[in-house]
N, C-alpha and C positions, 0 to 999 in steps of 0.2 A: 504494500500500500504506500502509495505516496502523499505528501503532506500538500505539492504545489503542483500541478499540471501545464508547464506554458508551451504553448505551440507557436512555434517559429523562432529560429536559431540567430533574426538579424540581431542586429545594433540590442533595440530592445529586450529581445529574448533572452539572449544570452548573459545581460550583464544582472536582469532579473534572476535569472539561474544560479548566475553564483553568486549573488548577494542571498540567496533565499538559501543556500547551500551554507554560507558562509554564517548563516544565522542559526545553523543548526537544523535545515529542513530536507526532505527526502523528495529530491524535485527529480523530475521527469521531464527534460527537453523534446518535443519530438518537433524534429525540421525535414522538410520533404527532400529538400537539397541539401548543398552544402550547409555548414556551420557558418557563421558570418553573414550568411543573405548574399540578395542583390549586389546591393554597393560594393561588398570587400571582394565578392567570389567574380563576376560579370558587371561591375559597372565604376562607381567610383571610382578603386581605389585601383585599377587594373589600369584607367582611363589616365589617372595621375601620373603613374607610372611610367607611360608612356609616352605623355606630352612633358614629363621632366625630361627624359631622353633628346627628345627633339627641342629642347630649350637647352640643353649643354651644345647641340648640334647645333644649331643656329648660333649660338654665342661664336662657339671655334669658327663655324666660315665666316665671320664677319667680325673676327679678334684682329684683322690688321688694322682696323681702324683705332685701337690701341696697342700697337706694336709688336702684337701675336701672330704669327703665321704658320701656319701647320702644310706640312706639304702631302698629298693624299689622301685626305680625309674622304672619308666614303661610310656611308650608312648599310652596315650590316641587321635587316630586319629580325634575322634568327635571334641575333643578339640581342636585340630589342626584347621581343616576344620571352626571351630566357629570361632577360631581367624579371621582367612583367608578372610573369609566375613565379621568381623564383621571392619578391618581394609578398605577394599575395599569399604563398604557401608559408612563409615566416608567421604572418600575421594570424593565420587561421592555427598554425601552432601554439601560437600564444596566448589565443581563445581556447582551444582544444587541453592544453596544460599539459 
C-alpha cells in the first residue's frame, strides 16, 4: 500500500515524489515515458543544449572580429546530437538517484 499516488514523472511529479518520500511517505511514481517529462527528455532542455552549441559556433566564426581566428572550423552534427543526450541523460540520472 502506498501512502501518495502521483502520476507523471515531469518537473512536478517528481520533485512531489521525493519530497513526499523525503517526508517519510511510500509514494508510487507512475510516468508513461520517461522520468523528467517533456521538457528534460524531448523538449527544453535537449533544445538548450543545442542552441548553446551553435552559440559557441557562431561566436568562433565570427571571433576575428576580436582577434580570434580558428582555421577549419566545421560543424560536426553527430557531435552535437552526443552532447544533447549525453547532457539530458546526466540530468534524468540525477532525478532517477
Amino acid at each position: 500500500m502506498y501512502d501518495i499516488v502521483i502520476i507523471g514523472g515531469g518537473p512536478g511529479g517528481y520533485v512531489a515524489a521525493i519530497r513526499a518520500s523525503q517526508l517519510g511517505g511510500k509514494v508510487l511514481l507512475a510516468e508513461e515515458r520517461e522520468l523528467g517529462g517533456t521538457c528534460l527528455n524531448r523538449g527544453c532542455i535537449p533544445t538548450k543544449a543545442m542552441v548553446h552549441c551553435a552559440s559557441v559556433y557562431s561566436a568562433a566564426l565570427h571571433g576575428d572580429a576580436i582577434g580570434l581566428n580558428f582555421t577549419g572550423l566545421s560543424l560536426d552534427y553527430s557531435g552535437v546530437a552526443r552532447h544533447r543526450d549525453q547532457v539530458v541523460s546526466a540530468l534524468v540520472q540525477g532525478i532517477g538517484g
